[in-house]
N, C-alpha and C positions, 0 to 999 in steps of 0.2 A: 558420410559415415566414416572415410577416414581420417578427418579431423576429427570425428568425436573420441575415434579411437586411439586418435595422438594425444587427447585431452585425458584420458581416461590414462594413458601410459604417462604423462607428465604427472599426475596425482600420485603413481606407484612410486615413481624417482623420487619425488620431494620427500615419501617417508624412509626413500634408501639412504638419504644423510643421517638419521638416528639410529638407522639398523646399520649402518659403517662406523659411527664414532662411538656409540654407547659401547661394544667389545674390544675397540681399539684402547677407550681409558681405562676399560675394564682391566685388560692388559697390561695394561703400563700401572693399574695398582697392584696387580697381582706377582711383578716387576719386583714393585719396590718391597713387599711382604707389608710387615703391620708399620713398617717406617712410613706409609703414606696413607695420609688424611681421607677420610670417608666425603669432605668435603670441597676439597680441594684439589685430590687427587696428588697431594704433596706430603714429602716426607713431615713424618712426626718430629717434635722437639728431641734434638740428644743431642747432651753434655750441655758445649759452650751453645747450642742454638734454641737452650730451654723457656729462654726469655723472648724467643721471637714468635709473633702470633699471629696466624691466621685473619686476612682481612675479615674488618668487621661484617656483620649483618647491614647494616645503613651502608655501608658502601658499595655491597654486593646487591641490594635495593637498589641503592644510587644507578650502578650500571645497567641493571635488568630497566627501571623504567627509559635510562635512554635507548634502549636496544628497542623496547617495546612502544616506541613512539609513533612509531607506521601501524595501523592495523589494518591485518591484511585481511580481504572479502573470500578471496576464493579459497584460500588452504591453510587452515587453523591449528592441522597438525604442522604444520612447516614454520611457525610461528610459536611452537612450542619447542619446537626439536631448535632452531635455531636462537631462540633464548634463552632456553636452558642448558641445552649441550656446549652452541659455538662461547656463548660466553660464559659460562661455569666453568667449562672444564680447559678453555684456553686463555682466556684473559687472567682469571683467577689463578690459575696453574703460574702463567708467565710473570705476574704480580707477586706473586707469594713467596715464587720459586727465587725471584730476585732481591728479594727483600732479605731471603735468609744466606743467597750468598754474599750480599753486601755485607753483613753482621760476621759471616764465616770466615771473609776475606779473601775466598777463592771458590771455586768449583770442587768440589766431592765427587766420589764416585756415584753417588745417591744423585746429586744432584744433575751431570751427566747423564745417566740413565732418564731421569723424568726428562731433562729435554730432548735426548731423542721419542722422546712419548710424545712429545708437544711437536716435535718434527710431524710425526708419524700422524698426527692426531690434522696436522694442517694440508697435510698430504692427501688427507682423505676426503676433507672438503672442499678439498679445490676437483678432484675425482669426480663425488658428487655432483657438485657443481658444475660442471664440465659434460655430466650424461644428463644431466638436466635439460640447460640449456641446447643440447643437441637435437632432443626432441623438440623444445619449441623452436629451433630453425628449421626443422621438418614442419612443423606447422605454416610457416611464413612460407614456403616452399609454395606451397596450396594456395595460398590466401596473399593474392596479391595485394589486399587492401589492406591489411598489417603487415605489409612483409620489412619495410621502412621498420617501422618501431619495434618490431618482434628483434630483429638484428639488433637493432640499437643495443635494446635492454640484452637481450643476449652477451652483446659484446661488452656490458658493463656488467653485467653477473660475472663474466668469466673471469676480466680485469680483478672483480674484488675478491675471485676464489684464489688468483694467483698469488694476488696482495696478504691476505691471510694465511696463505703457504710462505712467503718471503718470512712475515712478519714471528714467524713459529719457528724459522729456522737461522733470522740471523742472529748474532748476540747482541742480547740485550745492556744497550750503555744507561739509560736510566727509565727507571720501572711506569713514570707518570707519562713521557713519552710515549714511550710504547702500548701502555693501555687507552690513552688516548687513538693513538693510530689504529687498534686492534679494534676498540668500541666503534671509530669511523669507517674501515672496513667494513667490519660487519654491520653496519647501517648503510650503507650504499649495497649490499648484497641483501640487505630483504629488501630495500624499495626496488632492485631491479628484478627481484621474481618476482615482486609482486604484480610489477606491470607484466610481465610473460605473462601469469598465472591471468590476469585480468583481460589481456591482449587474446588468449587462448578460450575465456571464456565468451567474449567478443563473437568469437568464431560458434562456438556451440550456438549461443542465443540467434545467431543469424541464420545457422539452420535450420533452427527449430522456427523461423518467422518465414523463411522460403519453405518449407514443410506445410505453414498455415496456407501460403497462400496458394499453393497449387490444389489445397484442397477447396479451398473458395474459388478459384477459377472450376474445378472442377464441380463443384454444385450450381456455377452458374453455366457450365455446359448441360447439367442434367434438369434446369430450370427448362432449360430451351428448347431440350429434343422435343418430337413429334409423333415417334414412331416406336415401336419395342425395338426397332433393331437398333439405332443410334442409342436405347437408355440403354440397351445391356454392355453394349461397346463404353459408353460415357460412366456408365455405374460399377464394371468392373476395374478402371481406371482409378475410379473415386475409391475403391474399394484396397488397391494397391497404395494409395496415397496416404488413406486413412489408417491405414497397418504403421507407416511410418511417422504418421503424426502422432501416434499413439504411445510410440515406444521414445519420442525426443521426449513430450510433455511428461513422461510416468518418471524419467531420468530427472528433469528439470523438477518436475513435483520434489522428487526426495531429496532434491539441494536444495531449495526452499526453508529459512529458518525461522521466519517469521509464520507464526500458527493461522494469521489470518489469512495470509495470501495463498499458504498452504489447503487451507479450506476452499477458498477461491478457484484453486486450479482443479482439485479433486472436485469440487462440484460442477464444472464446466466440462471436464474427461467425464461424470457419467452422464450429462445432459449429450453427451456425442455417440457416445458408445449406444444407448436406450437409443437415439435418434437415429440411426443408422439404419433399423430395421425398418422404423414407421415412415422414413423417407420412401423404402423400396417399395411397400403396400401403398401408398398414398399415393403416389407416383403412377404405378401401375393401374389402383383405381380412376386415377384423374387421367390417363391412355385411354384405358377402356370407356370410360364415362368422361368423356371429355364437355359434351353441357350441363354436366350437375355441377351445380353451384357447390355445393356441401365439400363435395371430392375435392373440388379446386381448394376448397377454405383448408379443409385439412391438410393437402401437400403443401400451401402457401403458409400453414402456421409454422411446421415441419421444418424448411428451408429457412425462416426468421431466426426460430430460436436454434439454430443449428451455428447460424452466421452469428447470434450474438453469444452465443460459446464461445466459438474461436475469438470476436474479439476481446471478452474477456480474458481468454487466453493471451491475448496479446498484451493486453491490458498490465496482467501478473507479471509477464516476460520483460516488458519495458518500460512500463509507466508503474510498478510496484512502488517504486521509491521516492514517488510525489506522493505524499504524506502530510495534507497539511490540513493541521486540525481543528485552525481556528475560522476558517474560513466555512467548512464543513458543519460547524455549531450554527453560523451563521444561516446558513441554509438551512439547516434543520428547524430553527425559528421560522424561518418562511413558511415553510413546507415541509410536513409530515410525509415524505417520500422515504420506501426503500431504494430508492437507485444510487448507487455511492457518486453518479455521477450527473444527477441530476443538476440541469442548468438552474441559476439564480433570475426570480423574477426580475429583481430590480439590483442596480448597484450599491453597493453599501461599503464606507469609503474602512480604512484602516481602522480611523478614531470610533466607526459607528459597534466593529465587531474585534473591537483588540480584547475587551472583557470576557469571551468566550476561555473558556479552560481550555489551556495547550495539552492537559490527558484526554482531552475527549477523542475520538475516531471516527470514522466515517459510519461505520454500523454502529459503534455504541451508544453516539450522541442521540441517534434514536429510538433509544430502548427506555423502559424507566429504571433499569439498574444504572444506566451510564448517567440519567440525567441526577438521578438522587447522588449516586456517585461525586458528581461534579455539587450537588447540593453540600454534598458533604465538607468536601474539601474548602470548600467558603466559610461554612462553619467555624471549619479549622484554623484558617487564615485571619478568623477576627480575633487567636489567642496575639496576633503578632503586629494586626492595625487596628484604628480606630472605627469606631460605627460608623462616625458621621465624614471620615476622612476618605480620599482618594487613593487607591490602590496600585503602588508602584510594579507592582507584578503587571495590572492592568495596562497600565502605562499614562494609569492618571485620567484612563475617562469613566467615568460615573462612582458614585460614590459606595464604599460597602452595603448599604442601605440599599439601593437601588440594585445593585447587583444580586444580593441575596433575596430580596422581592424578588426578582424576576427568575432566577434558578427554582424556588420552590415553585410559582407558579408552573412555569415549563412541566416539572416534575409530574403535580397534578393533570395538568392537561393532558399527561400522556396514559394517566393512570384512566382518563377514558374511556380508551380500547376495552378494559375491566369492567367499568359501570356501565358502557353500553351494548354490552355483550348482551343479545340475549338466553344465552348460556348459561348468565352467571347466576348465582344463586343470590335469594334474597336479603340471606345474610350477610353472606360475603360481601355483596352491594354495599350494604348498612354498615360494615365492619370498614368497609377500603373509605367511602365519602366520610365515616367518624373521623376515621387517623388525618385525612388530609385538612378537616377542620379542626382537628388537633396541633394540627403540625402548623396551619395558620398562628394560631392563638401565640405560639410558646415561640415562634420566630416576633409575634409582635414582642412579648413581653421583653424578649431578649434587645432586637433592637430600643426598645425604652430604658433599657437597664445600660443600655451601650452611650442613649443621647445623656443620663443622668451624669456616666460619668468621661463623659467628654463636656460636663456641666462648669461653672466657676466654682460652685460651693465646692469645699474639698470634703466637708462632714456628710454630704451626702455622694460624694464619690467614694469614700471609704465602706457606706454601705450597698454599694450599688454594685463596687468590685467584689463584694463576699456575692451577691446575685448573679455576678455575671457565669461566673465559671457552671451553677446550679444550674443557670436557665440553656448556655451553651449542653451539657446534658441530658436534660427533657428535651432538646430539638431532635440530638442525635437518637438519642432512646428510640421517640416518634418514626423519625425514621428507618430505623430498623425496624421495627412493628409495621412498620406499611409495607418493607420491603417483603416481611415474614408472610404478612395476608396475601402479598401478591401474588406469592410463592403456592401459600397453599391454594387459593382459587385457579393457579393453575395446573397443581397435583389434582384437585378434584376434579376438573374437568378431563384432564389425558388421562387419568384412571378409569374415564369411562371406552376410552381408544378404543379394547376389543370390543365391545357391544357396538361401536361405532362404524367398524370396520367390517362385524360380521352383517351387519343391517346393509352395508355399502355392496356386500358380497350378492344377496340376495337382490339389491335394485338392480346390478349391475347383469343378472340373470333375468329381469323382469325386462331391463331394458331391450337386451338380445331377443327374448322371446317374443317379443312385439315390432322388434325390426325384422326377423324373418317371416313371421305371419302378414307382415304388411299391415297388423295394423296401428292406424295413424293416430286415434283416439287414444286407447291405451301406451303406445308411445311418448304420447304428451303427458299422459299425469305420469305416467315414470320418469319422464325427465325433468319434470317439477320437482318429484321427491328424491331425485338424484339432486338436483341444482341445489336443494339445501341441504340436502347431505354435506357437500360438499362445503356449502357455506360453514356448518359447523366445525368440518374438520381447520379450515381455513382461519377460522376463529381460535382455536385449538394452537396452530403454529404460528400463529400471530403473538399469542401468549405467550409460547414455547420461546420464542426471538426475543421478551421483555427481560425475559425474567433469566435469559442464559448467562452464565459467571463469566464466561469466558469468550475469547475473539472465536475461535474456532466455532463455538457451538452458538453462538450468535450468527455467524454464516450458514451454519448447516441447516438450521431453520429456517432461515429468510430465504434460500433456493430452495429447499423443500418447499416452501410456502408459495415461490413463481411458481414453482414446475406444475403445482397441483392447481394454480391457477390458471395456467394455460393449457395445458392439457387432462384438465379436467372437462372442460367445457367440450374438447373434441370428441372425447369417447361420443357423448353426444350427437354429434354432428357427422362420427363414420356411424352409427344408429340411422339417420335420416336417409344418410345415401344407401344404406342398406334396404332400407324400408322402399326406399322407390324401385331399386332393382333386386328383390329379395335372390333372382336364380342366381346371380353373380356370384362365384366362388372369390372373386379378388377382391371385393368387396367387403362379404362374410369374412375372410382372412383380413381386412385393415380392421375391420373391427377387433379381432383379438386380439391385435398388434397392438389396439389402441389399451384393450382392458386390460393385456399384461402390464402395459405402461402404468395404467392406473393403478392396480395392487403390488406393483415396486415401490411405485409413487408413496403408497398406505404403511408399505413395509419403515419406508424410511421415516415416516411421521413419528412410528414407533417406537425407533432405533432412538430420533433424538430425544424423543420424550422422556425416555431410559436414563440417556446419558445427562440430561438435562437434568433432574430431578435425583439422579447418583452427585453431579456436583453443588447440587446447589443443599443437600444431605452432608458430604464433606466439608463444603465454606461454612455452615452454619455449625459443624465439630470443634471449627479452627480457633484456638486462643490468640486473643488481639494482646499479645506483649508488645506492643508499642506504645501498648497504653501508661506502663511503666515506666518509660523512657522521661527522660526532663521535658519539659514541655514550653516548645519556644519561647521566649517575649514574658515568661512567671517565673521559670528556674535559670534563666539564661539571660542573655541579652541581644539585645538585639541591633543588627546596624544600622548606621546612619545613610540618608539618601544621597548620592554624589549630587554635589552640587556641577553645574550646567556649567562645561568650561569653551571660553570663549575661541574660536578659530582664528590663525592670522591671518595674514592679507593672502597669502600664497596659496593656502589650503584653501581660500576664502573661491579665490579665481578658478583654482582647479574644480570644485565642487561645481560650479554657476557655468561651466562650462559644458564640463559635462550634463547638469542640468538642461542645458539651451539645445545641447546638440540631440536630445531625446526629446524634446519641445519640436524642434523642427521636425522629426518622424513622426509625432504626435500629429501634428498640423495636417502632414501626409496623409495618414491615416484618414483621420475624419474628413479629409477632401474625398479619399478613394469612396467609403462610405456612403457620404452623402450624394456621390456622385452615383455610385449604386442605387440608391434610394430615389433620386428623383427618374432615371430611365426606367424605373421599377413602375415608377407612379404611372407616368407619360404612355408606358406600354400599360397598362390597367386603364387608361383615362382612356384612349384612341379604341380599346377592346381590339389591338393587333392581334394578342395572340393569348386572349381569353384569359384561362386559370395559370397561366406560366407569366403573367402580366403580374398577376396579385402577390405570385410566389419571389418576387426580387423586390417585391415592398420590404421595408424595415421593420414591420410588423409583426410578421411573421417569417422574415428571413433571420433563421439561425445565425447566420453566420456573421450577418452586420449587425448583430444584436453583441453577440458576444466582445467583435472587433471594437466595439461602441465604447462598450464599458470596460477595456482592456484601454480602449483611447482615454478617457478619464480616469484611469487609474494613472495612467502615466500621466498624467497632467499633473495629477493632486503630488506626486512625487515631484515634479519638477517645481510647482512650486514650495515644496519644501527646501531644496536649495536655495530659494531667494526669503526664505526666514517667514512663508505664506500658508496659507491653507488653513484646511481642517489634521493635518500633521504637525503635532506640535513634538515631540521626541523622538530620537534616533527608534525606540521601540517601534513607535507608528509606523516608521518608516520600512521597518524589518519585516512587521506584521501586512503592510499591506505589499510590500512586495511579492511575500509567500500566496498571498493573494491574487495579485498577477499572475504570478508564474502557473497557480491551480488554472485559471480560467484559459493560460492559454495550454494549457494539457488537455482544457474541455473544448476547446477551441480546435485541437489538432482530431479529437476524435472525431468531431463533426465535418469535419473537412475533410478528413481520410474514409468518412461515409460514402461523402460529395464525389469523391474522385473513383468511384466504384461505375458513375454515371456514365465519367469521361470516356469517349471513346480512345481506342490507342492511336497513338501521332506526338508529336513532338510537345502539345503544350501540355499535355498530360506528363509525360516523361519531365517535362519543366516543375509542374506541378509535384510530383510526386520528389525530387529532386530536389523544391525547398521544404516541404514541408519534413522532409527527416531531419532536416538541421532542428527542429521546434526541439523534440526531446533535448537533444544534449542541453540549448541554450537552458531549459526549463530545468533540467536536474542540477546544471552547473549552478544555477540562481539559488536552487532550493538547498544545494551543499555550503554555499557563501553565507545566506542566510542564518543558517543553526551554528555557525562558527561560533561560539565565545569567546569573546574579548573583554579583555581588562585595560585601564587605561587609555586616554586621549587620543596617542597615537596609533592603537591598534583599532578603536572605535573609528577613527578618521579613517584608517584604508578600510575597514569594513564597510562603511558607508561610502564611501568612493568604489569599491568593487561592485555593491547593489546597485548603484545608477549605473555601473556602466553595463554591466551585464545585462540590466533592466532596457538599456538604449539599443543592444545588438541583438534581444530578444525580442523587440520590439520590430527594429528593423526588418527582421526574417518575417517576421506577422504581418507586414504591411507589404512584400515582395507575396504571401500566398492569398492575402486578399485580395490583392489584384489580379493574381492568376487563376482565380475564382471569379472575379467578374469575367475576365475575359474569356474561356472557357465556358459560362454559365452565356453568355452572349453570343456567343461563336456557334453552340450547336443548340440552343435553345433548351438547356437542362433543366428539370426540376431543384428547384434548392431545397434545402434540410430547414422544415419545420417541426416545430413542435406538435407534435400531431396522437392525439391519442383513439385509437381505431372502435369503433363498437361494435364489431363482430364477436362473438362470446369467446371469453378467453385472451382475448390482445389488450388487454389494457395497459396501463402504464407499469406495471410490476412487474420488468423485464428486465432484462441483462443489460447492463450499463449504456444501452449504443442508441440511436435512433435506426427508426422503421427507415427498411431500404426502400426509396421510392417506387420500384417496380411492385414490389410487394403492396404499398401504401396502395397503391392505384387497383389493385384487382382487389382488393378487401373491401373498399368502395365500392366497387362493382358490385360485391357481392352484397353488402349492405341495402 
């Protein structure tokens, strides 16, 4: 806590530099009276200095963008105050001010005066400066594991506040000198707050991840007690823990800039907060009734989705910034999953998924606004290539044609959630299947009007280019029209929410009344007509999730939509246990626990239903002035494709080198692997040790599935260095390395599941040990990656940075799959499969994590 509150004091300092210089030049114009510039802070033209003028606009541009060439993550006002202030009103001043006494031939009283301003003005920022960094040496005080680089950058903030003070106060012998050294200054003074700033945020976020997990250690103590007297001792601790994790995540919530992950976190804090209470009842009934199956199901759901909160939480906290979106498209062709994290069946190399649109998202790519979205923008992209030609954006795999077939289909197929709704109305049915055989037609007509004029004849390209642009608007049209239907089949069905909700109110009292009467009969058709209740509503934010505008309200749905399917099915199930033990008060109270859940649950359905249907009323307001705009490749022109430039022999060796030395971890790899794999088999073949034999097969072991196809990814890279593969452009290369880098972020999830198993000892600590190096390697890759470069030599080290950061990521991947066999051998662990539970309510439509094996094993049981 008192780091956070050194962090929270370092935020107050950084805007104490703008509340010090902004009344200091204030001053020193109020000095000079109307003789100084509103701009400059420099005296006005008189007499002989009427002909000297004020640096331009493009040079005070010029400056501003090299000051603003760091952008800083943590403090945006510190990035404004030191762009606008340090270089406005000192560079400019000290530029201006010199320029008019060269023309005057000496020093004025006027202009004396503004340089003690510019003294006074440098004086202040080194001041600033100076209480800045003193609070992050207070921080490094604490934290011995930035205390190294906290000082550093410290001690180089400080160096550039001195240097900016020198710079302001000695005389200036020539003006381009000096503004040189003053722009350099103050570019070494924001990259070195900005690492304090980033080194101090280091520290928060590692709080808030020791916050998570004493609260996971502490639900795995309250997993384990026996007794009421050890849960009230283990529940009031959890109960202390969770106060604290509640107040890092609400602080970390409102730093959050991105609206999705912001959604993310908010829906993970109330899935903790609602689960707090039905932990305590469900617990207490599974005390009291310790052989009812039911009780057990309910506290064991309780504890799952409780654990896969937090690690969502963790998720936001560290892995937010692994963002890759073409990989994600890929998956979403596999599989119609909501889990942003769901594993890939099968591998699929760079060249098979570079065609995916880089706008797409992990939740959008499977909505049908995101898929028509990306439908759209294809559209758009044939104003600037050919039908029948290959798409350099793509990186050259599959042709326009084939890309635009397969985006509309997608489209359609998702528009089935709608046509197989039984919900839907018969019209709307007939309205949604018209448009999308509409939308077939006019995508043919277009591709034929595209093969015409990519034809020899030119008299019929001339008439086929007046068609194109026509039939390019009957597709988009179509598309909006389908989007509109979609919209409204989904207004008409949440329009019916209250009647929905008031019906759910009355089964949810039919249900109660027949779990304290004990009776069994009447309890079963209530939870029939509960169970499709429920289905309807489910249908309803299924909808709500397609048709949302936005990241935000795309998330709000999709957890509304788990929550109600997870815990809808329990209301149920604390009914059964009630029904066996009708006298039990702890029992009758988990049941309310469960039904308040459930009419929050209803509440929210509502809320997004609202907000849903508010935006998508505002998007459909909005004027498309872009339509106005020149329109690439018809009013413009367009460029030409780099042609492919050849490497020398030196660049040649370094490449092949590094290729080779990530071939050899490769090789590793897949020996560790396979080596996995056959002791896996060998213990299933002998029946040593029965279902923990089948669980290290490669079948169904996670973990050497993923290692697998992380090993062929790196393969297919490395033979792109020797001029091989299925990688034929530097693109590929980018594309499938952002690929990599995703599966081993899914990689470290499942492994940081795995080590939840491990008991404590030294290989654990080993384990846990390599696998925190995974992030950084994986972010670092995923930052190398998005760099744009221009030219030969900057493409050349871009692609010399991906293999090699690819090799040392690689490396760490192959030290924790080993420490996973061994481990996994050592104490005879379960390993992380893909396992989807059929007890009501568990299914796959959970929080991004795998089922913890202790839990996997008593749901079984209960099955």
């Amino acid at each position: 806590m008192d780091a956070a509150r050194d962090f929270e004091s370092l935020q107050i300092k950084t805007k104490s530099i703008e509340q010090t210089l902004v009344p200091l030049v204030k001053q020193s114009r109020s000095e000079d009276g109307a003789g100084v510039s509103t701009s400059s802070g420099l005296p006005a033209s008189r007499g002989t200095h009427a002909h000297e003028a004020p640096p331009s606009a493009e040079t005070r541009a010029r400056s501003s963008l090299q000051l603003l060439s760091i952008r800083l993550v943590a403090a945006p006002e510190l990035q404004v105050t030191m762009a606008a202030v340090s270089h406005r009103h000192q560079i400019s001043t000290l530029i201006s001010h010199h320029n008019e006494c060269t023309s005057a031939g000496g020093l004025g009283v006027t202009s004396a005066r503004v340089l003690r301003a510019v003294a006074r003005v440098g004086q202040a920022v080194n001041l600033a400066v100076d209480r800045f960094v003193t609070v992050g040496e207070t921080i490094a005080d604490d934290n011995p594991e930035i205390r190294d680089d906290m000082y550093e950058s410290c001690k180089e903030a400080r160096a550039s506040g001195c240097s900016i003070e020198k710079l302001c106060q000695v005389a200036m012998t020539d003006s381009l000198t000096d503004r040189g050294s003053v722009v350099r200054a103050a570019r070494c003074l924001l990259g070195s707050v900005t690492r304090v700033l980033l080194l101090a945020d280091i520290v928060v976020v590692k709080q808030l991840l020791l916050a998570q997990d004493k609260v996971a250690r502490s639900l795995g103590r309250l997993e384990g007690v026996s007794n009421f007297t050890e849960f009230v001792k283990a529940f009031s601790q959890f109960g202390a823990e969770m106060v604290e994790l509640a107040h890092l995540t609400g602080d970390r919530h409102n730093d959050l800039k991105d609206e999705r992950r912001r959604a993310q976190m908010a829906a993970a804090r109330q899935v903790l907060e609602r689960s707090t209470m039905m932990l305590l009842t469900s617990s207490k009934t599974c005390l009291r009734h310790p052989e009812c199956l039911s009780a057990r199901e309910n506290r064991d759901t309780v504890f799952c989705q409780m654990r896969r909160a937090m690690d969502l939480i963790h998720y936001v906290v560290k892995d937010g910034v692994l963002d890759c979106a073409a990989q994600v498209s890929a998956a979403a062709a596999a599989a119609n999953s909501v889990d942003p994290l769901g594993s890939f069946q099968d591998h699929q190399t760079a060249a098979e998924i570079a065609h995916r649109s880089a706008e797409e998202d992990w939740d959008a790519s499977r909505t049908v606004v995101g898929a028509l979205r990306h439908f759209e923008s294809l559209i758009e992209l044939t104003r600037l290539t050919a039908i029948g030609s290959s798409s350099a954006v793509t990186g050259g795999v599959g042709t326009t044609r084939e890309r635009l077939a397969g985006s509309l289909e997608q489209a359609i197929e998702r528009c089935q959630d709608f046509t197989d709704s039984a919900y839907t109305s018969h019209e709307h049915r007939e309205n949604i299947l018209m448009l999308c055989d509409r939308a077939k037609m006019e995508l043919s007509q277009l591709l034929r009007n595209g093969l015409i004029l990519d034809g020899p004849q030119q008299s019929a390209q001339m008439d086929a280019n007046s068609d194109m642009e026509g039939s390019l608007q009957d597709v988009l049209r179509t598309t909006r029209e389908l989007r509109a239907q979609l919209q409204a089949t989904t207004h008409a069905q949440s329009a019916d929410l209250g009647s929905v909700a008031r019906a759910g109110v009355e089964l949810m009292s039919c249900v109660r009344n027949s779990a304290l009467a004990s009776d069994t009969e009447r309890l079963e058709e209530a939870s029939a007509k509960f169970s499709e209740h429920l289905e309807h509503v489910l249908e309803i934010c299924k909808m709500l999730r397609h048709v949302a505008s936005t990241d935000a309200l795309q998330v709000s749905a999709k957890y509304t939509e788990i929550n109600l399917r997870i815990y809808g099915p329990q209301v149920l199930t604390a009914a059964h246990t009630l029904a066996l033990h009708p006298t039990s008060k702890i029992a009758k109270e988990n049941l309310e626990v469960f039904a308040d859940m459930w009419h929050g649950l209803m509440s929210d359905v509502t809320t997004v239903s609202r907000d849903v249907s508010e935006a998508c009323r505002l998007r459909q307001g909005d004027k498309q002035v872009y339509m106005s705009l020149p329109r690439p490749g018809k009013h413009g022109t367009t460029s030409k494709a780099l042609k492919p430039s050849i490497l020398d022999s030196e660049e040649q060796a370094k490449i092949a080198k590094a290729g080779l030395e990530m071939k050899l971890i490769t090789s590793e790899m897949d020996a560790e692997t396979d080596r996995w794999q056959q002791e896996g088999a060998q213990l299933g073949n002998h029946g040593g040790q029965g279902g923990q034999g089948s669980a290290l097969e490669h079948e169904n072991n996670d973990i050497v599935k993923r290692a697998k196809n992380m090993s062929s990814m790196a393969f297919s890279m490395y033979q792109f260095t020797r001029g091989e593969g299925a990688l034929k452009t530097t693109q590929d290369l980018f594309t499938q390395a952002e690929y990599f880098a995703e599966e081993a972020n899914r990689l470290y999830k499942v492994v940081r599941q795995f080590s939840y198993q491990v008991p404590q000892g030294g290989p654990k600590k080993e384990l846990l040990a390599q696998l925190d190096g995974v992030p950084t390697h994986v972010q670092q890759l995923q930052f190398t990656v998005k760099i744009s470069t221009v030219g030969k030599a900057a493409t050349f080290n871009k692609v010399d940075a991906v293999i090699t950061q690819t090799k040392s990521l690689m490396n760490v991947i192959a030290k924790v799959v080993s420490t996973c066999f061994m481990c996994a051998t050592k104490y005879t662990l379960l390993m992380p499969e893909q396992i989807k539970c059929t007890t009501q309510g568990m299914d796959s439509w959970l929080f991004p994590t795998l089922h913890r094996p202790q839990s996997i094993t008593r749901l079984k049981s209960i099955d």
